[in-house]
N, CA, C and O atoms as a DFTB+ gen file, in Angstrom:
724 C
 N C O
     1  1     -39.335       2.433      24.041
     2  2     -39.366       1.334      24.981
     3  2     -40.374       1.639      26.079
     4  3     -40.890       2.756      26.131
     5  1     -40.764       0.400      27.223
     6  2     -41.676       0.929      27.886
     7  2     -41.227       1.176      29.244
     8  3     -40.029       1.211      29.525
     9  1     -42.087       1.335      30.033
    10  2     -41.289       1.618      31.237
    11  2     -40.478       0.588      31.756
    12  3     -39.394       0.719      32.325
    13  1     -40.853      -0.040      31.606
    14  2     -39.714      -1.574      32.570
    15  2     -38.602      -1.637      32.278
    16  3     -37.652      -1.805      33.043
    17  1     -38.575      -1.414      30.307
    18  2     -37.110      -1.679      30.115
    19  2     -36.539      -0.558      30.341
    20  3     -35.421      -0.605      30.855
    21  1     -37.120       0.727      30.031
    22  2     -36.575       2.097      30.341
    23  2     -35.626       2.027      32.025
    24  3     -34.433       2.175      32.290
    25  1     -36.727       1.759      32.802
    26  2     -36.095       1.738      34.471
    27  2     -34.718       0.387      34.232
    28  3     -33.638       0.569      34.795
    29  1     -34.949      -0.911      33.349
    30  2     -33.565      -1.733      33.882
    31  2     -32.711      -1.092      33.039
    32  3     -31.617      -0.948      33.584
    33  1     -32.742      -0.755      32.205
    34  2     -31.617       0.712      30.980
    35  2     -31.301       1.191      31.847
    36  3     -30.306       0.665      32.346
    37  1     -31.878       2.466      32.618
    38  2     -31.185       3.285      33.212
    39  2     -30.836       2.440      34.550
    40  3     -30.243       3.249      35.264
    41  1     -30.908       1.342      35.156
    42  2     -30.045       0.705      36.122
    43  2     -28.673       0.238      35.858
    44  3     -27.788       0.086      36.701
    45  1     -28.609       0.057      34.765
    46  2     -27.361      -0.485      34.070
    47  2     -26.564       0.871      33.579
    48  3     -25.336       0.942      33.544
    49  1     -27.024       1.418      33.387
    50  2     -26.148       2.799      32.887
    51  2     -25.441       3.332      33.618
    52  3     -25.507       3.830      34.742
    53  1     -24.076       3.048      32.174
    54  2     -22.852       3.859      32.923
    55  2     -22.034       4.709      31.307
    56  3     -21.235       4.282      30.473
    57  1     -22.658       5.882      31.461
    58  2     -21.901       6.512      30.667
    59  2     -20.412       6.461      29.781
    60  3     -20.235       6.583      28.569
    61  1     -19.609       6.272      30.686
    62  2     -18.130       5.995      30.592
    63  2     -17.784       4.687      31.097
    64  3     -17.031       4.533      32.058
    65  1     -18.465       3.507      30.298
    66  2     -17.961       2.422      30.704
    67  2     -16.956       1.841      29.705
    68  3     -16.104       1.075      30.154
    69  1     -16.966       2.122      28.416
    70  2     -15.790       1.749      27.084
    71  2     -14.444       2.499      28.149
    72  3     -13.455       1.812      28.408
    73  1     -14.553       3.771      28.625
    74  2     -13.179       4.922      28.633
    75  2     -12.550       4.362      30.039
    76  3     -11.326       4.259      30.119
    77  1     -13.579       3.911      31.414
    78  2     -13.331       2.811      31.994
    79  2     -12.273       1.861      32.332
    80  3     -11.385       1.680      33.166
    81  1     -13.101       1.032      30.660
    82  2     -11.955      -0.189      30.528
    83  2     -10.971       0.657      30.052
    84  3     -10.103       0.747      30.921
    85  1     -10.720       1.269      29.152
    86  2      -9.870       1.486      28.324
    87  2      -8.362       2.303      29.552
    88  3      -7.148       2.128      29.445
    89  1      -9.041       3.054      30.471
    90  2      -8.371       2.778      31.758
    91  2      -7.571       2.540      32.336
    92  3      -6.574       3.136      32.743
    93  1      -8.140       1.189      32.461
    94  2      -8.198       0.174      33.586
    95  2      -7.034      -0.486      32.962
    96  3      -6.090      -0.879      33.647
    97  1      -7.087      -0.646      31.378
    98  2      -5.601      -1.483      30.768
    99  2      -4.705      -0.473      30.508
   100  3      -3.778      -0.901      29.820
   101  1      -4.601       0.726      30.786
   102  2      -3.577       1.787      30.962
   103  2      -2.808       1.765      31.868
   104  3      -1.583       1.881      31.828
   105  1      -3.791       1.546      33.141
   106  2      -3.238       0.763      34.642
   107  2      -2.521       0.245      33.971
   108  3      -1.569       0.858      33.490
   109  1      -2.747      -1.056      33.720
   110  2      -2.114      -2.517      33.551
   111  2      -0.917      -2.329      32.756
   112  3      -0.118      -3.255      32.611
   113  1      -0.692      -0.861      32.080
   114  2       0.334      -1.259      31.043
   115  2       0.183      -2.000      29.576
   116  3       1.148      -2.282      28.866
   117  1      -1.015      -2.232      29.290
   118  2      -1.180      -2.926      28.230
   119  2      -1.520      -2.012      27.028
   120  3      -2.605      -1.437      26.944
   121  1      -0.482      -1.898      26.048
   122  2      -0.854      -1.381      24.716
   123  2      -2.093      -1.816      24.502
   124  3      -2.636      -2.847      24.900
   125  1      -2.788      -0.315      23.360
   126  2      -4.059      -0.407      23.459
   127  2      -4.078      -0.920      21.940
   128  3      -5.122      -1.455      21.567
   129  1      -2.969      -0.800      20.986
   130  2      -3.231      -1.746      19.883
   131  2      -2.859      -3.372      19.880
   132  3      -2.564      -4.113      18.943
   133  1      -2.973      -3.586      21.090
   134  2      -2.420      -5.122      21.422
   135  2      -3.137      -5.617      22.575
   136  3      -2.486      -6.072      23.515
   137  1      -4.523      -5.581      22.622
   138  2      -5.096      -5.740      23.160
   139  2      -5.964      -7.230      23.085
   140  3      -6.892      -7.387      22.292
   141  1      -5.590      -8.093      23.866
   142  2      -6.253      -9.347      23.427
   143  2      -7.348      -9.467      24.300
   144  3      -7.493      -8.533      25.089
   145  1      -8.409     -10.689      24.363
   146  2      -9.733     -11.280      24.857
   147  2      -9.275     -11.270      26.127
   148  3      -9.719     -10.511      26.989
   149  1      -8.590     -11.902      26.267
   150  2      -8.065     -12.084      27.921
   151  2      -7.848     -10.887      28.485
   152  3      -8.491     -10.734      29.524
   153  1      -6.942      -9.680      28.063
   154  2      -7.173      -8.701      29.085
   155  2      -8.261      -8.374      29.065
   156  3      -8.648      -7.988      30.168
   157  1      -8.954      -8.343      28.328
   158  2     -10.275      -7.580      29.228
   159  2     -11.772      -8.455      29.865
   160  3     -12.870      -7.931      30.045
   161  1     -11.299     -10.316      30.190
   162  2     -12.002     -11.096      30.640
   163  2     -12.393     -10.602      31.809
   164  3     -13.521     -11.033      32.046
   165  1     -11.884      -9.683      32.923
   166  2     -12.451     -10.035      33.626
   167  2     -13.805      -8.604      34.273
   168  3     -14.348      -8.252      35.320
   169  1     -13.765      -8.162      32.520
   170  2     -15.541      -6.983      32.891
   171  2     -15.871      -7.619      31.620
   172  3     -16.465      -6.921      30.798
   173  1     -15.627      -8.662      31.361
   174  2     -16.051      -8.897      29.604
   175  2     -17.098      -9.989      30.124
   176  3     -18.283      -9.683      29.997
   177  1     -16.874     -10.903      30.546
   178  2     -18.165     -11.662      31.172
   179  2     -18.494     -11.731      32.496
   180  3     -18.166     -12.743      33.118
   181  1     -19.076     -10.852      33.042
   182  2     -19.562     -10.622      34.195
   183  2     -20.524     -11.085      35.199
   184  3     -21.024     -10.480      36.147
   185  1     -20.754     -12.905      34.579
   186  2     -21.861     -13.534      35.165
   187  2     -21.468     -14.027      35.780
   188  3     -20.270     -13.757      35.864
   189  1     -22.018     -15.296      36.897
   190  2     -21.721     -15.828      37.831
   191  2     -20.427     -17.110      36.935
   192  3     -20.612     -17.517      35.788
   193  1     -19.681     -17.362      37.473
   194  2     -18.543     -17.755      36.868
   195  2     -17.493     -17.943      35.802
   196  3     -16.607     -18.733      35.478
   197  1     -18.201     -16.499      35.322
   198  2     -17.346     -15.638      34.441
   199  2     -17.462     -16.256      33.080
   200  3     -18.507     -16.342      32.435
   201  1     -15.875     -16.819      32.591
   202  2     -15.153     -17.154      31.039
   203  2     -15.556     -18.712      31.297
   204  3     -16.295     -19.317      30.519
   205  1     -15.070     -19.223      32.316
   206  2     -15.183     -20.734      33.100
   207  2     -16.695     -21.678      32.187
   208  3     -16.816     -22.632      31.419
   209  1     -17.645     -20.617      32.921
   210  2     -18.806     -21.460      32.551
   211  2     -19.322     -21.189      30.818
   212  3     -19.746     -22.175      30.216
   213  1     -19.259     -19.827      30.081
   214  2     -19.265     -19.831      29.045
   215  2     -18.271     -20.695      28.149
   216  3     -18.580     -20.787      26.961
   217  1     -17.228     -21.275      28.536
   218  2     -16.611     -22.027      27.742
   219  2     -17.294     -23.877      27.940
   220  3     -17.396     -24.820      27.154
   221  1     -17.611     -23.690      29.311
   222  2     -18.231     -25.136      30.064
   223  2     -19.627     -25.027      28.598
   224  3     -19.734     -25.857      27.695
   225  1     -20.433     -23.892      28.765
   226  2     -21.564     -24.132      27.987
   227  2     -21.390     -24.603      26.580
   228  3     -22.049     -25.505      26.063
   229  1     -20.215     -23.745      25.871
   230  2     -19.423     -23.823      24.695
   231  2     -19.324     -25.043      24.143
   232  3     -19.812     -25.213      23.026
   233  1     -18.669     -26.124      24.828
   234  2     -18.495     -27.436      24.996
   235  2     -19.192     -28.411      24.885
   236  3     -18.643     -29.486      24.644
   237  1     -20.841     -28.327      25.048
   238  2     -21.123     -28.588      25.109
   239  2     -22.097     -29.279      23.713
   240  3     -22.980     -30.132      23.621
   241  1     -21.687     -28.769      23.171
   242  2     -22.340     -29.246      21.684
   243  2     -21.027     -28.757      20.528
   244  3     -19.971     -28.385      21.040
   245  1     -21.101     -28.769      19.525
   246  2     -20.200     -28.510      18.501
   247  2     -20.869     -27.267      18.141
   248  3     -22.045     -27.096      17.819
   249  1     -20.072     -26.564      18.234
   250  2     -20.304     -24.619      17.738
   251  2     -19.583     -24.572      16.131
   252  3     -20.117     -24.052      15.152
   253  1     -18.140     -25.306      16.152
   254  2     -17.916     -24.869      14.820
   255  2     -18.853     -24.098      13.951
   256  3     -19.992     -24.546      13.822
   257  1     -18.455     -22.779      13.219
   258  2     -19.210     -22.646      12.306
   259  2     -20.430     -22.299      12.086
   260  3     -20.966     -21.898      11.053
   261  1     -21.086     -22.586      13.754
   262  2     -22.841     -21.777      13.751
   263  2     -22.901     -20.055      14.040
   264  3     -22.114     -19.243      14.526
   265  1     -23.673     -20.016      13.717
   266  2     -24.517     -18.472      13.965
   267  2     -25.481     -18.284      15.044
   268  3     -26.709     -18.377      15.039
   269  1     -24.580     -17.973      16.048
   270  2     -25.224     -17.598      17.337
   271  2     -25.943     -16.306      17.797
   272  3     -25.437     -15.232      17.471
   273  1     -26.869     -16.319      18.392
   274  2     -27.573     -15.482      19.133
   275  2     -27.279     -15.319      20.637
   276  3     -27.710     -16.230      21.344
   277  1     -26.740     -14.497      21.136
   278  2     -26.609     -14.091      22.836
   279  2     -27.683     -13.623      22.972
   280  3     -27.815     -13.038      21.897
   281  1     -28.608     -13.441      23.547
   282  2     -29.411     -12.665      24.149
   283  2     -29.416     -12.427      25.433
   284  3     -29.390     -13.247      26.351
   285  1     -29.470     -10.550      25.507
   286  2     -28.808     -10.495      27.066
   287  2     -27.418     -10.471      26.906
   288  3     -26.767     -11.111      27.732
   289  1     -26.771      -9.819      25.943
   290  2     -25.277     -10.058      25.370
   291  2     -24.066      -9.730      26.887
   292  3     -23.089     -10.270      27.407
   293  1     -24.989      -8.422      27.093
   294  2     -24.279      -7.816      27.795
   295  2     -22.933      -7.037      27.545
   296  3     -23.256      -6.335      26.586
   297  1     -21.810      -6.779      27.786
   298  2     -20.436      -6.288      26.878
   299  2     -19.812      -7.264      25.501
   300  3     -18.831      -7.105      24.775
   301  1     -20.824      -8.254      25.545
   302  2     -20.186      -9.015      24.578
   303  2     -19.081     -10.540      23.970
   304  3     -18.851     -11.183      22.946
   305  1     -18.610     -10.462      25.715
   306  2     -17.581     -11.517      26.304
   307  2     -17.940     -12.945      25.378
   308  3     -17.147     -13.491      24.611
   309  1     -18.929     -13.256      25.580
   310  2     -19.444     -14.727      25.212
   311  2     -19.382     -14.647      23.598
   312  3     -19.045     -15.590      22.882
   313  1     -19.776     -13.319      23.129
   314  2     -19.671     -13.691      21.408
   315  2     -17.936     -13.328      21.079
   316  3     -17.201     -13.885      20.263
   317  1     -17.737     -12.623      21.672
   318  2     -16.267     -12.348      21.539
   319  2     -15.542     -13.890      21.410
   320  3     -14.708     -14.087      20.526
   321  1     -15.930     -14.964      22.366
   322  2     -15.052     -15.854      22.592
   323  2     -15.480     -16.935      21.632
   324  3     -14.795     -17.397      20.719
   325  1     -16.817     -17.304      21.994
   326  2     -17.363     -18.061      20.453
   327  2     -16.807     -17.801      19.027
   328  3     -16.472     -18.742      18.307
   329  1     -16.689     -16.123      18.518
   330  2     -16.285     -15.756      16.891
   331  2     -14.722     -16.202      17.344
   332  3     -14.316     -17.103      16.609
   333  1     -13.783     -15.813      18.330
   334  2     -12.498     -16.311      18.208
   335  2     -12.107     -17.643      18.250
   336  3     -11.257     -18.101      17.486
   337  1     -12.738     -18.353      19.188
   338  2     -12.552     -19.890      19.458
   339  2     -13.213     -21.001      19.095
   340  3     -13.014     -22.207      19.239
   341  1     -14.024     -20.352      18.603
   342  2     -15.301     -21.809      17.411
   343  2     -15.717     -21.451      15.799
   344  3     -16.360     -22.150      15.015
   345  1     -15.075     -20.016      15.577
   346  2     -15.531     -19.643      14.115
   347  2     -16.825     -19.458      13.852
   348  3     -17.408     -19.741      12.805
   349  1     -17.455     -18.771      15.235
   350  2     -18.941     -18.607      15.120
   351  2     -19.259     -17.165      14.423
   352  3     -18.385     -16.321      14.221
   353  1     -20.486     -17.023      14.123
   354  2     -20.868     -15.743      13.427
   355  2     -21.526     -15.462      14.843
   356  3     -22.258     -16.362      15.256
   357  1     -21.364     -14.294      15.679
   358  2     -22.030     -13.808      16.362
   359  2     -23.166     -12.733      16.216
   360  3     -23.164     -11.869      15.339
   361  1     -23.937     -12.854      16.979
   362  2     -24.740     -11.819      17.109
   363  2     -25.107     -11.479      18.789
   364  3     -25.653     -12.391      19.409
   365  1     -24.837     -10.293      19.459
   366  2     -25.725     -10.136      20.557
   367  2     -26.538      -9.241      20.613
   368  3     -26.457      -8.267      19.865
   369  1     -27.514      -9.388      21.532
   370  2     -28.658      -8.362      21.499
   371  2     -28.614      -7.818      23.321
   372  3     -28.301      -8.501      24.297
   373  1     -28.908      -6.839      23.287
   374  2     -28.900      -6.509      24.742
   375  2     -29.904      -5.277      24.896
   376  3     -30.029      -4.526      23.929
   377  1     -30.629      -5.032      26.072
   378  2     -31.651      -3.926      26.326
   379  2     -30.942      -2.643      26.640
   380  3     -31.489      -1.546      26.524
   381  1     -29.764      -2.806      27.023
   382  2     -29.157      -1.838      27.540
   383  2     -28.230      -0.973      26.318
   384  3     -27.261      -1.594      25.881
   385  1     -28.434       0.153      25.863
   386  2     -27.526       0.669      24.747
   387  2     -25.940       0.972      25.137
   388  3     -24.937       0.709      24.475
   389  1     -26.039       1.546      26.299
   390  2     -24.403       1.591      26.662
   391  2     -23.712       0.200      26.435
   392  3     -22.569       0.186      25.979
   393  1     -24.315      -0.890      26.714
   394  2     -23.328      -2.025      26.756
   395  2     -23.192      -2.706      25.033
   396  3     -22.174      -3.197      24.545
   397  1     -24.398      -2.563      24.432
   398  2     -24.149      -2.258      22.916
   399  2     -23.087      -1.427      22.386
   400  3     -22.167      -1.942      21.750
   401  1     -23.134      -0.386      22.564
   402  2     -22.188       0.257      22.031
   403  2     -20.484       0.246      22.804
   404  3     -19.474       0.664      22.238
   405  1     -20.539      -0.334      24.180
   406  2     -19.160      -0.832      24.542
   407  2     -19.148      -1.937      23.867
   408  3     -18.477      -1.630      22.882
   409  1     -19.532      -3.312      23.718
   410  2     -19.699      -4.257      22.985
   411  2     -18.970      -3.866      21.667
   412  3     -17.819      -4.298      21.621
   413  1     -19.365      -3.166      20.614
   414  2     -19.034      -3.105      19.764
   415  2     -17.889      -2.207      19.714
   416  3     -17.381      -2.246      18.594
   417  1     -17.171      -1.250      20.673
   418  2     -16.078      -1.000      20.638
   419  2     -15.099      -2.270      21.052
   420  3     -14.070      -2.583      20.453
   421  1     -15.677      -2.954      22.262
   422  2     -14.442      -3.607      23.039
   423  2     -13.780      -4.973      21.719
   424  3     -12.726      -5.608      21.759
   425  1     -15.457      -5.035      20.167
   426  2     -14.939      -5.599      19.362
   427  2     -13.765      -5.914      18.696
   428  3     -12.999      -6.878      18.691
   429  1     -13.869      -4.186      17.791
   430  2     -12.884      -3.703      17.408
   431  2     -11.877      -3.849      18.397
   432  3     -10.978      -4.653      18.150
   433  1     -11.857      -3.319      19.311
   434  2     -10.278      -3.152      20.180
   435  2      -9.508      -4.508      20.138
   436  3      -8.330      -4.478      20.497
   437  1     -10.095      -5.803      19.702
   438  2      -9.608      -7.075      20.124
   439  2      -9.616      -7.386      18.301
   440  3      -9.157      -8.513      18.116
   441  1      -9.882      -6.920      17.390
   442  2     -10.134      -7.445      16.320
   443  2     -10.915      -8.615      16.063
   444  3     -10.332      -9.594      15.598
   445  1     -12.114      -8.666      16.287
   446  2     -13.782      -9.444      16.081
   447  2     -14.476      -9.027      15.448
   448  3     -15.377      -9.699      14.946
   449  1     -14.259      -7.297      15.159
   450  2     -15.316      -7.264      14.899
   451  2     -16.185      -7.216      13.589
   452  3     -17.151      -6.480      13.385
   453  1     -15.592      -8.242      12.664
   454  2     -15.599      -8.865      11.206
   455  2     -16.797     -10.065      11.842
   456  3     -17.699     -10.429      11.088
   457  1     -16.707     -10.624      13.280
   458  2     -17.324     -11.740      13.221
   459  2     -18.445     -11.526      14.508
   460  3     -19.247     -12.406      14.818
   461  1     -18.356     -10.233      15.182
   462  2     -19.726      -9.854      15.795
   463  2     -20.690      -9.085      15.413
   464  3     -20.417      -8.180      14.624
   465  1     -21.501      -9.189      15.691
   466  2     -22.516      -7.984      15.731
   467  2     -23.425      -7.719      17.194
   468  3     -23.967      -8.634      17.814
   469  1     -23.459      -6.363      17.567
   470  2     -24.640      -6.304      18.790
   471  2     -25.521      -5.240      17.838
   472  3     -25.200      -4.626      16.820
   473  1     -26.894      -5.291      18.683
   474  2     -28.010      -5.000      18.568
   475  2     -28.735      -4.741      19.541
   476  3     -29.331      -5.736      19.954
   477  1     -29.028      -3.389      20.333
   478  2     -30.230      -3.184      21.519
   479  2     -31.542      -3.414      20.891
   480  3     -32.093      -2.972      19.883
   481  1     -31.832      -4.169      21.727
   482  2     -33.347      -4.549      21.626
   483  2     -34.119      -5.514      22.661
   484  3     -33.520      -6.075      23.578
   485  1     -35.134      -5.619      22.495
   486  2     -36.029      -6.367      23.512
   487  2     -35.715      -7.883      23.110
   488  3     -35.624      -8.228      21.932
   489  1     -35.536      -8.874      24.332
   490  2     -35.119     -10.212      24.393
   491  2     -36.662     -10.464      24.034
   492  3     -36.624     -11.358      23.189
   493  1     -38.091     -10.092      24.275
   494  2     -39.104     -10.518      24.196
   495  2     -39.974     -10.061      22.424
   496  3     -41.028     -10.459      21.928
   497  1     -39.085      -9.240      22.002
   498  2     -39.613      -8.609      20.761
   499  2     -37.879      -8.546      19.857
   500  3     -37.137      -7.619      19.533
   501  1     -37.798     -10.433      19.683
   502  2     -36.651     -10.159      18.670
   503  2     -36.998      -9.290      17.112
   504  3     -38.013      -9.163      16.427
   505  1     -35.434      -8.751      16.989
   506  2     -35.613      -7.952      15.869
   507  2     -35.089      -9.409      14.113
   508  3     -34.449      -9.229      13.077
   509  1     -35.605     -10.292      14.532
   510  2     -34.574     -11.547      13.570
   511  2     -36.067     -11.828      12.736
   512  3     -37.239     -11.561      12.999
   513  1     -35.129     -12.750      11.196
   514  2     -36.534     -13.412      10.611
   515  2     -37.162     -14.797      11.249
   516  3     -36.306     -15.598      11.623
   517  1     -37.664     -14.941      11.314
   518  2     -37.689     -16.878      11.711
   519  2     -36.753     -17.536      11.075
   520  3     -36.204     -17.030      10.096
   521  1     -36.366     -18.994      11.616
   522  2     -35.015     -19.965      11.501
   523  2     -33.818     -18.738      11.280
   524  3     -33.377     -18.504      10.155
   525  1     -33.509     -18.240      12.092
   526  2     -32.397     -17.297      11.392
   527  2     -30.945     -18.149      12.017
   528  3     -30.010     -18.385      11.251
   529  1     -30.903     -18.538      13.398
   530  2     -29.575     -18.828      14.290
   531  2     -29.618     -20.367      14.424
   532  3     -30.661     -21.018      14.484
   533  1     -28.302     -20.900      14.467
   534  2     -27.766     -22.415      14.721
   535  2     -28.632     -22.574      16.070
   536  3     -29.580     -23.237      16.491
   537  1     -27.539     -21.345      16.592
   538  2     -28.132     -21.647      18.135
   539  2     -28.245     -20.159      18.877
   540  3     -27.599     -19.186      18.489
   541  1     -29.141     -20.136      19.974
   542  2     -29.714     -19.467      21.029
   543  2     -28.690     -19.468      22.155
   544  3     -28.213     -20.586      22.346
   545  1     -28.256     -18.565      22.902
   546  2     -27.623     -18.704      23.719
   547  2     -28.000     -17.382      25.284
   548  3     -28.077     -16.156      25.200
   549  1     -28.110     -17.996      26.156
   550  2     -28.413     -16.959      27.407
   551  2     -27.554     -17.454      28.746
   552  3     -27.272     -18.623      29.010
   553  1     -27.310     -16.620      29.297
   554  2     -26.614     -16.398      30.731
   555  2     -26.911     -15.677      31.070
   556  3     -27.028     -14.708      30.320
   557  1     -27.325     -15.538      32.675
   558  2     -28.054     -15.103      33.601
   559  2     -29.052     -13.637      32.936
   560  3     -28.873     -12.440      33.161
   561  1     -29.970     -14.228      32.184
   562  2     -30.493     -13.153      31.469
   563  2     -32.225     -13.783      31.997
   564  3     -32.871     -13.083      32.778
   565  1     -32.733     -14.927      31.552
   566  2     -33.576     -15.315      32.228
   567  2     -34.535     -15.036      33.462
   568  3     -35.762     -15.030      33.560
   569  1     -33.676     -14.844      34.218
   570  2     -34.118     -14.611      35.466
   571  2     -34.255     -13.531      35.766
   572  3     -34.356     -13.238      36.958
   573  1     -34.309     -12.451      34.639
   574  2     -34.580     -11.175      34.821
   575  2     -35.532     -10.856      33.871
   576  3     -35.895      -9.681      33.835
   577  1     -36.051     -11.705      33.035
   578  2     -37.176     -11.122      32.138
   579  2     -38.984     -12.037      32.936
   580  3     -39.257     -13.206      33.209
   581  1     -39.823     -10.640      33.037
   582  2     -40.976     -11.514      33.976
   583  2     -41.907     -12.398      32.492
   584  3     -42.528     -13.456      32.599
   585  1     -41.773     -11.752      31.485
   586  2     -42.405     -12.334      30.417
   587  2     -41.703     -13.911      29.840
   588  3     -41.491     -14.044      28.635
   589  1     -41.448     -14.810      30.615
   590  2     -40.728     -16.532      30.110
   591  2     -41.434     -16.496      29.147
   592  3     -40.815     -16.242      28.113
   593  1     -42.994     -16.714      28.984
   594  2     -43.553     -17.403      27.609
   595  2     -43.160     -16.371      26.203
   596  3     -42.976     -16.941      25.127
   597  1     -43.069     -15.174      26.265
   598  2     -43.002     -14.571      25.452
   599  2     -41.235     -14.812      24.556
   600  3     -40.910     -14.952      23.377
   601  1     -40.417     -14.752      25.954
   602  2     -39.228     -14.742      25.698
   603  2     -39.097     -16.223      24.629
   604  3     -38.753     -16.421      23.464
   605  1     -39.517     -16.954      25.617
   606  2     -39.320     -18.556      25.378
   607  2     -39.507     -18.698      23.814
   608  3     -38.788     -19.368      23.073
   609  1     -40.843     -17.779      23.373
   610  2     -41.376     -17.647      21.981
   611  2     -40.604     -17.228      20.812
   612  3     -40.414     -17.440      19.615
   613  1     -40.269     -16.525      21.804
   614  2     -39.149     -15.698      20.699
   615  2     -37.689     -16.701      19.647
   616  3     -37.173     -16.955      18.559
   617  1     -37.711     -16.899      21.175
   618  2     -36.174     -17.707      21.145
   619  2     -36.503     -18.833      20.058
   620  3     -35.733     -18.994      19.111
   621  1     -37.855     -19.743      20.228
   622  2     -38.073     -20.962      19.464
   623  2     -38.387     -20.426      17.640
   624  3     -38.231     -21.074      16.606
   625  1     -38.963     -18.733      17.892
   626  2     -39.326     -18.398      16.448
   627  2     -37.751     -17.934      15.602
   628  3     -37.717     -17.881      14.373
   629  1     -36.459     -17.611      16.503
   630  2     -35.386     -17.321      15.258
   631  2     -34.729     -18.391      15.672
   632  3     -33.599     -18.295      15.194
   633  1     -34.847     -19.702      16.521
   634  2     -33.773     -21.140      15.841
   635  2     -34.548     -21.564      15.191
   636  3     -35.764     -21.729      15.092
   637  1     -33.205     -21.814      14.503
   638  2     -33.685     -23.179      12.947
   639  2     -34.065     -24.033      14.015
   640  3     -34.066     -23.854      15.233
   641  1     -34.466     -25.233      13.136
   642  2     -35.057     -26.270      13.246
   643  2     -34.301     -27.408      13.214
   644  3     -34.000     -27.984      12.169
   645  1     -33.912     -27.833      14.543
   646  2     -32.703     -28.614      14.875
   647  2     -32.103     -27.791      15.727
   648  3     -31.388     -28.355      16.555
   649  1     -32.197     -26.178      15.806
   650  2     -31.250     -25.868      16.883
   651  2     -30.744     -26.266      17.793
   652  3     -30.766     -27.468      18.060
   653  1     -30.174     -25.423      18.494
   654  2     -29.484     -25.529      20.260
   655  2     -30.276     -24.361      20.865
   656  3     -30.628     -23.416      20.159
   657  1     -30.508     -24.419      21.961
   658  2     -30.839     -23.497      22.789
   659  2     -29.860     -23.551      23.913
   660  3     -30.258     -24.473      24.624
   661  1     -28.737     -23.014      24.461
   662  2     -28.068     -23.069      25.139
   663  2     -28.120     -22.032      26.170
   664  3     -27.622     -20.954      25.847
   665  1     -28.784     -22.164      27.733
   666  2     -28.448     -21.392      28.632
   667  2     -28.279     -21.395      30.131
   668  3     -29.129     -21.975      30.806
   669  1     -27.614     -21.007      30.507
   670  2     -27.142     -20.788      31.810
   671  2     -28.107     -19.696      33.102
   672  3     -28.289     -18.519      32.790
   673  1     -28.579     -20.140      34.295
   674  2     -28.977     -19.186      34.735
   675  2     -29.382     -19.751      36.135
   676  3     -28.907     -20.841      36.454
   677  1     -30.290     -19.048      37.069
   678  2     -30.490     -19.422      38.373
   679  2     -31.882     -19.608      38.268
   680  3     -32.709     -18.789      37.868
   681  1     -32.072     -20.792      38.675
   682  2     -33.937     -20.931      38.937
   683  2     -33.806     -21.309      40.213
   684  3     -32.912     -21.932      40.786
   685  1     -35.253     -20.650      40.741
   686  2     -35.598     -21.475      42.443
   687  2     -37.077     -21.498      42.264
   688  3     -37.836     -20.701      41.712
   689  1     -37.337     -22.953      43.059
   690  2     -38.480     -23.278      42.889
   691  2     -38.729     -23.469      44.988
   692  3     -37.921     -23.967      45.773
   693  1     -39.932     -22.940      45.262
   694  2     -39.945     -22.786      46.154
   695  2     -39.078     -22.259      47.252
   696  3     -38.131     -21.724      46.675
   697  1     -38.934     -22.148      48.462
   698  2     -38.280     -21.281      49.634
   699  2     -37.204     -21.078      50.070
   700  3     -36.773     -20.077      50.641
   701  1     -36.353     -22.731      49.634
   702  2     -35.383     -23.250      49.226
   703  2     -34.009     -21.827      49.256
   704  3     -34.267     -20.784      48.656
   705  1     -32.956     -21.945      49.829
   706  2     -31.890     -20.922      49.654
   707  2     -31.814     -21.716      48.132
   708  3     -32.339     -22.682      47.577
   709  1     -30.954     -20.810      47.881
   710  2     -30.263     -20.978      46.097
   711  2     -28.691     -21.456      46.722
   712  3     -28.049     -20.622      47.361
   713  1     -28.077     -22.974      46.470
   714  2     -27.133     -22.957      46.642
   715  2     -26.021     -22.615      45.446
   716  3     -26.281     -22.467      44.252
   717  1     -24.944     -22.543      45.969
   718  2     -24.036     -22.705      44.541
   719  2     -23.532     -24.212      44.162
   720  3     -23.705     -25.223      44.843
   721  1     -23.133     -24.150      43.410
   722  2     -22.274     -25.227      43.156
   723  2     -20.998     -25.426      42.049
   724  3     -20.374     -26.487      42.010
């Protein structure tokens, strides 16, 4: 990798972030072979309005049955909930390897992981064939890659034709505070 992604890798790195969670629901009392989506919602999607808006995005078109792409997966939350609640084939991709490889534990721990897959790799250098995914999917991932056209490229070279591109994120155009809403 090159330096850029190397430096946001090691910003994100946390060694013991699977042992963490695993933890954190010890706290809680929660058997670790009975572990559902919901306990661990709230480090499972960690974007600006969490489970809320990934289900808002969800909604928004008919998922039944497609083969999604996260990019920018992050721990996985969003494909986790898509393969359980729409019968999607997931896939996420993320730059960061620790959250890949929590991803694909926090799979298993919930029983998904028949219907996810993660993959570290560059959002700007997908590892897919062309038309490969129903649909494209991003949250707050955007606004952290400086290459848009490349990304943008990417994204249009593995949806089919008819896809969805579905994503969530913060743009500001001029000086403007960023409100919420």
């Amino acid at each position: 990798m090159g330096y850029l992604n190397d430096s946001i890798e090691n910003h994100y790195l946390d060694e013991k972030l699977y042992e963490n969670i695993i933890v954190g629901l010890q706290e809680q009392n929660i058997a670790l072979d009975e572990v559902r989506r919901s306990d661990i919602s709230g480090v499972d999607e960690f974007h600006i309005q969490g489970r809320k808006v990934s289900k808002e995005l969800a909604n928004s078109i008919d998922l039944r049955g497609a083969s999604v792409l996260d990019v920018g997966c992050g721990l996985g939350g969003p494909c986790r909930m898509l393969a359980d609640e729409y019968n999607c084939q997931t896939t996420g991709i993320d730059l960061s390897n620790e959250y890949i490889k929590t991803a694909i534990k926090l799979s298993k721990l919930v029983n998904l992981s028949h219907k996810t897959t993660f993959i570290q790799g560059d959002a700007t250098d997908l590892l897919f064939e062309n038309n490969t995914f129903d649909v494209v999917w991003t949250q707050h991932v955007q606004m952290n890659i400086p290459d848009k056209k490349k990304l943008y490229l990417e994204i249009n070279r593995v949806l089919k034709t008819g896809g969805y591109f579905l994503f969530y994120d913060i743009f500001k155009k001029g000086d403007e505070k960023i409100k919420a809403l």
